[in-house]
C-alpha positions in Angstrom: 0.0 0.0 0.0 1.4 3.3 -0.9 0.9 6.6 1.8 1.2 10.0 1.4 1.9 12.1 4.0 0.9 15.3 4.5 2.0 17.5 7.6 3.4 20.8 7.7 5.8 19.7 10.7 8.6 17.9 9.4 8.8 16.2 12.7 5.8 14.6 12.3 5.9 13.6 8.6 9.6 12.0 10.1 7.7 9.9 12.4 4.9 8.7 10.7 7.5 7.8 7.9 9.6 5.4 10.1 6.7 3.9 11.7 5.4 3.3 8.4 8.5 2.3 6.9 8.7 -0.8 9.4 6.0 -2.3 7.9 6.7 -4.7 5.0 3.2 -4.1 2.9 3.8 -0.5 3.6 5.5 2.4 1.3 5.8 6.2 1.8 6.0 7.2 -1.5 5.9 11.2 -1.2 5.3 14.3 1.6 3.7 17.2 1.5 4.0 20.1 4.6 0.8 22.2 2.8 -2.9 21.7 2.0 -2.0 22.8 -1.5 1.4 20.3 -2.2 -0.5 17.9 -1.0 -3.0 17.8 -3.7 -0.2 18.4 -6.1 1.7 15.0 -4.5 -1.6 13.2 -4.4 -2.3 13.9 -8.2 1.2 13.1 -9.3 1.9 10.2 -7.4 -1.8 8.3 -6.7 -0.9 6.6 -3.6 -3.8 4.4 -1.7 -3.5 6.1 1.6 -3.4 9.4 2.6 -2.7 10.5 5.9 -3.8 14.5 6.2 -2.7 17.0 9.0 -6.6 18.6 9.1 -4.7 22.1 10.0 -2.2 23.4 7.8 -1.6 26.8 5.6 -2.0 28.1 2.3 -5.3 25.3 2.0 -6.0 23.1 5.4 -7.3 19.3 5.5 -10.9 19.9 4.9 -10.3 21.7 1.8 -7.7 19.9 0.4 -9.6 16.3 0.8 -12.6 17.8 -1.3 -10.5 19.4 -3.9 -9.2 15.5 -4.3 -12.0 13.7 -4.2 -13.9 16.3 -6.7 -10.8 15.9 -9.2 -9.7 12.3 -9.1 -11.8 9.4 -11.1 -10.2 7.0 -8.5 -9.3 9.1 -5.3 -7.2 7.6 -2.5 -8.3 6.8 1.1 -8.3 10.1 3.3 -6.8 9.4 6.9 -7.2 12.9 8.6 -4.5 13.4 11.3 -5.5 15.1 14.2 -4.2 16.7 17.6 -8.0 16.6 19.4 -10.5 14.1 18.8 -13.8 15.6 19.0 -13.3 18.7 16.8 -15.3 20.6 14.1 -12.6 20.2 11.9 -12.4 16.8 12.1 -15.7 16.4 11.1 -15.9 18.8 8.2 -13.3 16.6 7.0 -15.5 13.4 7.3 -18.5 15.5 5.3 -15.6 16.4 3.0 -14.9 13.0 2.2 -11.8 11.6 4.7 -12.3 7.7 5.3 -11.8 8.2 9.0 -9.3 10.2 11.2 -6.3 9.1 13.9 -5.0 11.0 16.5 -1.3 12.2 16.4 -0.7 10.7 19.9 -1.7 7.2 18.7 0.1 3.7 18.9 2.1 2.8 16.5 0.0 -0.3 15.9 -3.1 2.1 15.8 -1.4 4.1 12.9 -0.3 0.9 11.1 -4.0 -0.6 11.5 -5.6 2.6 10.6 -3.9 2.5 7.4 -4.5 -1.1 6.4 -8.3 -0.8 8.0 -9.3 2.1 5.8 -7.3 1.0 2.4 -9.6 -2.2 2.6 -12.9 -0.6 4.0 -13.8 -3.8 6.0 -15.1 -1.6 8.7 -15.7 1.8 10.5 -12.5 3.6 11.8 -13.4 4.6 15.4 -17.1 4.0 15.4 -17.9 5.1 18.9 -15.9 8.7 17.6 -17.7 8.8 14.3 -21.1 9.1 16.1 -19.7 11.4 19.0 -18.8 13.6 16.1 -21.9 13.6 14.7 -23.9 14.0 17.8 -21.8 17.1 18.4 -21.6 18.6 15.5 -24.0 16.9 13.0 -27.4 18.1 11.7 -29.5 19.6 14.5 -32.8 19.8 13.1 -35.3 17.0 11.7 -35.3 16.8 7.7 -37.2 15.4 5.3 -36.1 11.6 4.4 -33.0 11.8 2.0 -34.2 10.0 -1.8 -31.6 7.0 -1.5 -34.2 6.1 1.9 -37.1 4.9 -0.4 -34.8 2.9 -2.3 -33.1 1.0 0.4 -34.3 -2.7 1.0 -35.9 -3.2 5.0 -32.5 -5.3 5.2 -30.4 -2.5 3.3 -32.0 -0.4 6.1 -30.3 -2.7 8.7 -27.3 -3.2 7.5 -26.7 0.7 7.2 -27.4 0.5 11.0 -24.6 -2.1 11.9 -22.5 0.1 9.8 -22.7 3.0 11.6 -22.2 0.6 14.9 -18.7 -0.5 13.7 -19.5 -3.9 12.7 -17.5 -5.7 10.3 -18.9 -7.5 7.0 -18.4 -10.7 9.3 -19.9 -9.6 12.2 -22.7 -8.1 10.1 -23.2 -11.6 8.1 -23.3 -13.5 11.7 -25.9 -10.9 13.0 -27.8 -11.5 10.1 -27.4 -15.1 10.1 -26.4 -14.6 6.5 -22.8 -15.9 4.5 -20.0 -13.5 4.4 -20.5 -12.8 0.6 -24.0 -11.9 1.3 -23.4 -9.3 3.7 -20.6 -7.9 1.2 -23.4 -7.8 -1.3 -25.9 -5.7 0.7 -23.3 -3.5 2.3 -22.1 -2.4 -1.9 -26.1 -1.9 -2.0 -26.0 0.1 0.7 -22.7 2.4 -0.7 -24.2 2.5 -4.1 -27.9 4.2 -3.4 -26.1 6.5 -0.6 -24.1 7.5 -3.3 -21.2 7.2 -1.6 -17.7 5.9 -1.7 -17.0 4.0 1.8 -18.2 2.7 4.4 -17.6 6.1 6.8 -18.9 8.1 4.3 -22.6 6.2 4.6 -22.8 6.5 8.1 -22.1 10.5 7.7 -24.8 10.9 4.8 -26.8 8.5 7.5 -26.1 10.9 10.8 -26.5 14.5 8.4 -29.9 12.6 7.0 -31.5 11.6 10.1 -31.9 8.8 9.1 -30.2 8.0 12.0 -30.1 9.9 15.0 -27.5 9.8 16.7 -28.4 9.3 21.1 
């Protein structure tokens, strides 16, 4: 899997890149210390993985994950980096498009799984997070049902509620009482009449819908 890194202190980008480096499937292939060099590295180099500093000048995290995924026919995974947790800015980046976020004081072995969880989109990066972000700063007021509603399946329905929960497409099929492939079969349903691209990305259209609501 190849990573970008983007982080406008060097310090940082040095010690994500040796953590990173240790791993065998794992490649930095290019750094960026701005919002702006990091689209421009991104573009040139069309890595799997990004890993995106959410505050940095010239053009931050938020903006430079949408100007990505607005200009790329096969975008990269957006990891958004972060020094606090539950933050705005963390999840404008989610509505931008990010794939999930990690904390700059996290485990090596956190960073490493983050990486490999979010290039294969088995799962939800930080569940519990995702919906404390979206309690906190999510929609506020009841609206209409969204049109990709009406067009889920009672068990599309469901399984767009285990997502947001964390649950893996194993832990989905067993809660179902379905085969594996079956659950990875509803769960493409569920990303293709969202109209979205992951798995994190549903539960935010699913939070901002309320459809679900988060408490």
């Amino acid at each position: 899997m190849r990573v970008v890194l983007a982080d406008d202190e060097r310090m940082v980008r040095t010690a994500l890149r040796v953590i990173l480096a240790a791993e065998p499937d794992l490649e930095v292939v290019g750094e960026a210390s701005t919002g702006a060099e990091a689209v421009s590295v991104v573009r040139a180099l069309r890595p799997d993985v990004v890993l995106m500093d959410v505050r940095m000048p010239e053009t931050d995290g938020i903006r430079a994950t949408g100007q990505l995924l607005a200009s790329m026919p096969d975008p990269p995974k957006i990891v958004v980096v972060t020094t606090f947790e539950n933050d705005a800015y963390v999840y404008e980046a989610l509505r931008a498009g990010a794939s999930g976020f990690l904390l700059k004081r996290a485990a090596a072995e956190d960073l490493v799984g983050a990486v490999r969880l979010v290039a294969r989109s088995d799962s939800l990066l930080f569940p519990a997070a995702v919906r404390e972000l979206a309690a906190a700063y999510g929609r506020r007021t009841p609206a209409a049902a969204p049109p990709w509603a009406a067009r889920l399946t009672e068990r599309e329905a469901e399984v767009l509620r285990l997502m947001a929960r964390g649950l893996t497409n194993a832990e989905i099929a067993g809660r179902l009482g379905v085969g594996p492939a079956t659950a990875k079969t509803h769960v493409a349903a569920v990303l293709a009449k969202t109209g979205v691209r992951d798995r994190t990305q549903a539960v935010i259209a699913a939070y901002e819908s309320g459809f679900i609501v988060p408490g």
